[in-house]
N, CA, C and O of each residue as an XYZ file, in Angstrom:
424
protein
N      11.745     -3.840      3.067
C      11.265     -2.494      3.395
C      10.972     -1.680      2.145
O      10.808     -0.461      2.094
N      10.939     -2.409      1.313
C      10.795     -1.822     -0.099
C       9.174     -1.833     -0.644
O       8.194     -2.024      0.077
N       9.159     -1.547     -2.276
C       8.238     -1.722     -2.495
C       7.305     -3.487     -2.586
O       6.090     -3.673     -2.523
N       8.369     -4.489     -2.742
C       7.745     -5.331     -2.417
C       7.731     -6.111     -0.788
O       6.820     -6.673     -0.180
N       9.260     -5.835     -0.410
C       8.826     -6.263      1.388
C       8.064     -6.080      2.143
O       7.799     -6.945      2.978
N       7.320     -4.650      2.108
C       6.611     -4.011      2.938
C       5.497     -4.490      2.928
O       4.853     -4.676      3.960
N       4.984     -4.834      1.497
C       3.304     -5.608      1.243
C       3.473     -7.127      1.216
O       2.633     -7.933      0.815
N       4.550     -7.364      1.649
C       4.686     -8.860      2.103
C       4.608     -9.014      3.482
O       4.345    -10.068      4.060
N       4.859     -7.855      4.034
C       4.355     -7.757      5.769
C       2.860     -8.179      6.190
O       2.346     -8.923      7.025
N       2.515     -7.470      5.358
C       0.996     -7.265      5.149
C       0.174     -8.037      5.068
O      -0.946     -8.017      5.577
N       1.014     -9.379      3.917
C       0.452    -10.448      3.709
C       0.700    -11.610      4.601
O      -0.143    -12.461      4.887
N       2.016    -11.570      5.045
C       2.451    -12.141      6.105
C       1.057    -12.207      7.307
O       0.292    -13.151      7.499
N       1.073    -11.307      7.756
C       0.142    -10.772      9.053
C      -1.318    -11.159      8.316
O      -2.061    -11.576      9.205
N      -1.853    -11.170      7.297
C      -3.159    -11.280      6.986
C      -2.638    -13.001      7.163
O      -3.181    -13.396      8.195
N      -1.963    -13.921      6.664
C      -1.673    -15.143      6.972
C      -2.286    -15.614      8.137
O      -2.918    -16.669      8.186
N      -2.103    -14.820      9.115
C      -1.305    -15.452     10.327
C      -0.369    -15.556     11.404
O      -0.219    -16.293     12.379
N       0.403    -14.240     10.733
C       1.878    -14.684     11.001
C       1.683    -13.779     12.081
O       1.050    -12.730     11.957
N       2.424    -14.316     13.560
C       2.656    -13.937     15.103
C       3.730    -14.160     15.683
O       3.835    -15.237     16.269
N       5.000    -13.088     15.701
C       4.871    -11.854     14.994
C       5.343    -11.804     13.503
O       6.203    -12.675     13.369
N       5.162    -11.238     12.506
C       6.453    -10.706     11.243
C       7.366    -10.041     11.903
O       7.239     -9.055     12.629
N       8.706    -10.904     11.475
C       9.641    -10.160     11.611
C       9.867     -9.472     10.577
O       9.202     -9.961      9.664
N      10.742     -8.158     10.051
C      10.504     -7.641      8.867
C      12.311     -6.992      9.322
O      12.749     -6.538     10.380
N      12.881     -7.199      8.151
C      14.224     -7.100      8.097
C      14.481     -5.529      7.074
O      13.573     -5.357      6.260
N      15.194     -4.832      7.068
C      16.123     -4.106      5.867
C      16.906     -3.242      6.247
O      17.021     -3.236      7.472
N      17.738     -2.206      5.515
C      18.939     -1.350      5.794
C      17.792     -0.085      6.268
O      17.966      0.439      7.369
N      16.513      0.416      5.306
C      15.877      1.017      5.709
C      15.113      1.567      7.005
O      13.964      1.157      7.168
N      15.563      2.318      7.793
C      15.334      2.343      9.152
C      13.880      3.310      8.979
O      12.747      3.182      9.441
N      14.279      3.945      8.419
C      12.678      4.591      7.926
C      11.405      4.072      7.618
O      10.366      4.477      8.140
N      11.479      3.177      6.773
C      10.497      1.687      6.013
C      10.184      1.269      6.750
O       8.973      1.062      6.834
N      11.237      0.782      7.988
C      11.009     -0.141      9.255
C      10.351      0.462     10.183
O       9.701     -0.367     10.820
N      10.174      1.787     10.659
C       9.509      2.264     11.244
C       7.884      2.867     11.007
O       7.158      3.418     11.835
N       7.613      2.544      9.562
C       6.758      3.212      8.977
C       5.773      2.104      9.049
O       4.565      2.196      8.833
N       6.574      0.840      9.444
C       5.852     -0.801      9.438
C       5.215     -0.658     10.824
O       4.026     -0.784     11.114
N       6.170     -0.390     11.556
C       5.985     -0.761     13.104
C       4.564      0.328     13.495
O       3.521     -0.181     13.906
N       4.687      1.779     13.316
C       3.418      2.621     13.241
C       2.599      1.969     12.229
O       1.472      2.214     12.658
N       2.432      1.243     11.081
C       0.911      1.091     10.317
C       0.310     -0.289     10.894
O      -0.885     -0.581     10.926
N       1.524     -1.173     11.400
C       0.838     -2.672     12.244
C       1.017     -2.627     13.686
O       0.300     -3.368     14.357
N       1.751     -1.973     14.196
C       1.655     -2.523     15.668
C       2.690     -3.196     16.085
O       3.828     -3.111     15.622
N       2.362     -3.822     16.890
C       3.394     -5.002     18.022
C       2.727     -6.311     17.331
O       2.697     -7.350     17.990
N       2.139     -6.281     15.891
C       2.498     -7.381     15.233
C       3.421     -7.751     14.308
O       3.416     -8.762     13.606
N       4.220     -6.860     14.351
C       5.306     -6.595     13.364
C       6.455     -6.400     14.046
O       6.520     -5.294     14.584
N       7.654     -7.321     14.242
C       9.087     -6.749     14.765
C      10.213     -6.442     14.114
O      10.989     -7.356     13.838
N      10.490     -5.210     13.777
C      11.653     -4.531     12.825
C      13.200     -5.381     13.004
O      13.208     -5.511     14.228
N      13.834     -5.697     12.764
C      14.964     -5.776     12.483
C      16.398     -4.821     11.450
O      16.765     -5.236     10.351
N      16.916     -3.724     12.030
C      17.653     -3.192     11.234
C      18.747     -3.759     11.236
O      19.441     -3.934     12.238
N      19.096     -4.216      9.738
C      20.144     -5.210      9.359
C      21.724     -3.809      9.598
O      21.870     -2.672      9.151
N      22.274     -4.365     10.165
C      24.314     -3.800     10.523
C      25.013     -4.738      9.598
O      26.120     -4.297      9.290
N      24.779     -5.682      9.151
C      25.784     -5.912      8.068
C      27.174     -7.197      8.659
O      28.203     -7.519      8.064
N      26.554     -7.755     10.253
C      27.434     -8.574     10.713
C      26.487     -9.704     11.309
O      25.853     -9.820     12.358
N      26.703    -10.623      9.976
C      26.165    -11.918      9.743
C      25.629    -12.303     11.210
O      24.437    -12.075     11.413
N      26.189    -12.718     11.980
C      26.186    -13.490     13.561
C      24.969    -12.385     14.111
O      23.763    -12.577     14.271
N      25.580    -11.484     14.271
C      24.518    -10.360     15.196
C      22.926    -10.093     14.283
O      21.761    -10.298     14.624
N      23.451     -9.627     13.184
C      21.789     -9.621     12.418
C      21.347    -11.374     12.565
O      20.140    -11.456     12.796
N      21.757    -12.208     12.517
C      20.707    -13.640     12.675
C      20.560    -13.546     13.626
O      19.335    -13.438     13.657
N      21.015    -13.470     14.990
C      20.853    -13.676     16.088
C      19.385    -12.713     16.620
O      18.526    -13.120     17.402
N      19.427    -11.145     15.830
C      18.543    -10.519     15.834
C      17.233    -10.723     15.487
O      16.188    -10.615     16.130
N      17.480    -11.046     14.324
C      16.201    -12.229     13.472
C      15.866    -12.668     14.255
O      14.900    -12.191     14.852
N      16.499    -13.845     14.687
C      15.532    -15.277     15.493
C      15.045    -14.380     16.965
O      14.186    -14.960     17.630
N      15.452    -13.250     17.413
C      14.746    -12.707     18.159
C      13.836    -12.224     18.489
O      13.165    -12.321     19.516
N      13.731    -11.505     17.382
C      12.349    -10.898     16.589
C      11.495    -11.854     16.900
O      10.753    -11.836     17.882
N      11.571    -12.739     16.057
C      10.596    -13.964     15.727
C      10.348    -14.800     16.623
O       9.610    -15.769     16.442
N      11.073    -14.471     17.967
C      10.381    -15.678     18.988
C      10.031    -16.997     18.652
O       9.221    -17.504     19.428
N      10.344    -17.575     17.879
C       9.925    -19.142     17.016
C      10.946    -18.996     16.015
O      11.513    -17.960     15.668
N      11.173    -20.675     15.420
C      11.812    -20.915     13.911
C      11.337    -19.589     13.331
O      10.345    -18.957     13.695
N      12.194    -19.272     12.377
C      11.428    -18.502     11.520
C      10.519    -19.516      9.974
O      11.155    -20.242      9.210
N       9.773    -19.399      9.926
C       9.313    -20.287      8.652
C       9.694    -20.178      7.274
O       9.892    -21.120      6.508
N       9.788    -18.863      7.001
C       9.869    -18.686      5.480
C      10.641    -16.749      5.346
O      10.724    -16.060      6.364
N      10.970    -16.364      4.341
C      12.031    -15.348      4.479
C      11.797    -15.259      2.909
O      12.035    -16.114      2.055
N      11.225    -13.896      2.760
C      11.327    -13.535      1.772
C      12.048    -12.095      1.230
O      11.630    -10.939      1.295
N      13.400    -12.688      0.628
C      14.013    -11.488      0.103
C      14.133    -10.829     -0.976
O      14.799    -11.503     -1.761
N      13.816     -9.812     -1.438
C      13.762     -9.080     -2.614
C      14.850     -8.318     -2.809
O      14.767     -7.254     -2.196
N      15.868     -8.457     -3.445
C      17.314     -8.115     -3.452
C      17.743     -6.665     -5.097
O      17.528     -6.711     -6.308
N      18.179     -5.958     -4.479
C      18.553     -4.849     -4.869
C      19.755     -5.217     -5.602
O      20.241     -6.320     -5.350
N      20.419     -4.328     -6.635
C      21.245     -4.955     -7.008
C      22.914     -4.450     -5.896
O      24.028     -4.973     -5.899
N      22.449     -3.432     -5.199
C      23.362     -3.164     -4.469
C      23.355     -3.951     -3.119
O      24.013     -3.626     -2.131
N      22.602     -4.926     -3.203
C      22.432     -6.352     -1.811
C      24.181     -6.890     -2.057
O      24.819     -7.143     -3.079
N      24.471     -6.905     -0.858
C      25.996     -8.408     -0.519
C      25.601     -9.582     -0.093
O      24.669     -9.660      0.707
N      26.152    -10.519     -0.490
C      25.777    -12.213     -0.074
C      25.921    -12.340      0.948
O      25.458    -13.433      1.275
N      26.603    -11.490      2.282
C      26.376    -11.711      3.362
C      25.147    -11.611      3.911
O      24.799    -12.344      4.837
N      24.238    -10.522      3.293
C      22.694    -10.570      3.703
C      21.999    -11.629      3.615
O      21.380    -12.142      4.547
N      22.069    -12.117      2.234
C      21.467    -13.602      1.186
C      21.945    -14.664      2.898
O      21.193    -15.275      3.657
N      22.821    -14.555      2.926
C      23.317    -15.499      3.955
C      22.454    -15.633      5.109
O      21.627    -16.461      5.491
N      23.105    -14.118      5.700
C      22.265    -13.814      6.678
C      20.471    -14.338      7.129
O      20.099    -14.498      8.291
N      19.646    -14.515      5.975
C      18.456    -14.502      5.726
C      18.067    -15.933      5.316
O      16.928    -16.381      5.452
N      19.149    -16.640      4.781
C      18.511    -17.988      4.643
C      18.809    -19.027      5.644
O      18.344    -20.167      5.662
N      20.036    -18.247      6.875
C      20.953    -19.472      7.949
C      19.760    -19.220      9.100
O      19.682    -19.997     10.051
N      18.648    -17.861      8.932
C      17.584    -18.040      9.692
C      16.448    -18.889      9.510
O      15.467    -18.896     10.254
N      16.577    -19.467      8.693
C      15.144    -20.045      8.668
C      15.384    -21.419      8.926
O      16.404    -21.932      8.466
N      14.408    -22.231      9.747
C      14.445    -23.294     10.434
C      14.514    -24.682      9.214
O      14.312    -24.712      8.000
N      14.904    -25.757     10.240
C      14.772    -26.686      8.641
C      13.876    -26.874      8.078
O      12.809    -26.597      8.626
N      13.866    -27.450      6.672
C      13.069    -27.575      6.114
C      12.002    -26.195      5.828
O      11.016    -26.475      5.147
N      12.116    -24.825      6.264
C      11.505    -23.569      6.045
C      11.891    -23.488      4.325
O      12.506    -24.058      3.424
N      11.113    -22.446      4.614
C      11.041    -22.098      2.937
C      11.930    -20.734      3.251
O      11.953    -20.075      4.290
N      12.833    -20.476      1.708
C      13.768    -19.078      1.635
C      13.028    -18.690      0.018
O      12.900    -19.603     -0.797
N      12.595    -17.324     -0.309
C      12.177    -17.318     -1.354
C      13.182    -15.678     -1.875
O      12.953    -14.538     -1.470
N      14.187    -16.083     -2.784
C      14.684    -15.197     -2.937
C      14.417    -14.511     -4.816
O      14.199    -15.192     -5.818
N      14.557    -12.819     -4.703
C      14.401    -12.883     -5.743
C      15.356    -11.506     -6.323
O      15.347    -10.848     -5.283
N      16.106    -10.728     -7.241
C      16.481     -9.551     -7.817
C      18.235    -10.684     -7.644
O      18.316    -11.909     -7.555
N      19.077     -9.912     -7.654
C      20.182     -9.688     -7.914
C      20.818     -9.420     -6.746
O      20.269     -8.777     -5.851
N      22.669    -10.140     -6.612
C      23.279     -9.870     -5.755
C      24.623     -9.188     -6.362
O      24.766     -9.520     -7.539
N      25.519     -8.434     -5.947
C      26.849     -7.957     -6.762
C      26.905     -7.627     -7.630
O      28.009     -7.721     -8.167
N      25.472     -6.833     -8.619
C      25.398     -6.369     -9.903
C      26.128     -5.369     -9.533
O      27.184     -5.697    -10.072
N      26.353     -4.357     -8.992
C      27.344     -3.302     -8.607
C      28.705     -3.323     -8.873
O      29.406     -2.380     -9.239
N      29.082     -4.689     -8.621
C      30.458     -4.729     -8.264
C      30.131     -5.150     -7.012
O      30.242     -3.924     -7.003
N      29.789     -5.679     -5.735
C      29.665     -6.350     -4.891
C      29.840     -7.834     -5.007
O      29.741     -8.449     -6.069
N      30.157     -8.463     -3.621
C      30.429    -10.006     -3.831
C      29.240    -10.767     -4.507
O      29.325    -11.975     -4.727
């Protein structure tokens, strides 16, 4: 929901992709997705409890998810990292990138 998630929606959907699911803490970002694409885009606001946010994910996404791209803050927890790569189907691609627990987090 950031500056790079959001234009990965974008690119996502110019792909192909039916629907993007689009994940973050940002409930604002997430809504700002859902008004500029439509009902081709399904928000996911991450709560922070591993089981329920995946379960949410693969909901969203109606299908495997294919590929998951996270751009990590340094205030991200590895439960997210988790969260985001136990969704993607086998053999999917996880493309992760920034920092986890630079804060002082796990």
């Amino acid at each position: 929901t950031g500056s790079f998630g959001s234009p990965a929606v974008a690119v996502a959907l110019g792909m192909g992709a039916q629907p993007a699911a689009a994940t973050g803490r940002n409930e604002t970002a997430l809504a700002e997705l859902t008004h500029r694409f439509g009902a081709r885009v399904r928000t996911v606001p991450m709560c922070g409890d591993e089981a329920d946010d995946r379960a949410r994910i693969l909901q969203a996404a109606s299908s495997p998810v294919d590929c998951v791209l996270d751009i990590l803050p340094p205030a991200a927890h590895a439960v997210q990292v988790r969260t985001a790569v136990m969704a993607v189907r086998p053999y999917g691609r996880v493309v992760l990138m920034g920092v986890v627990g630079l804060l002082g987090g796990a």
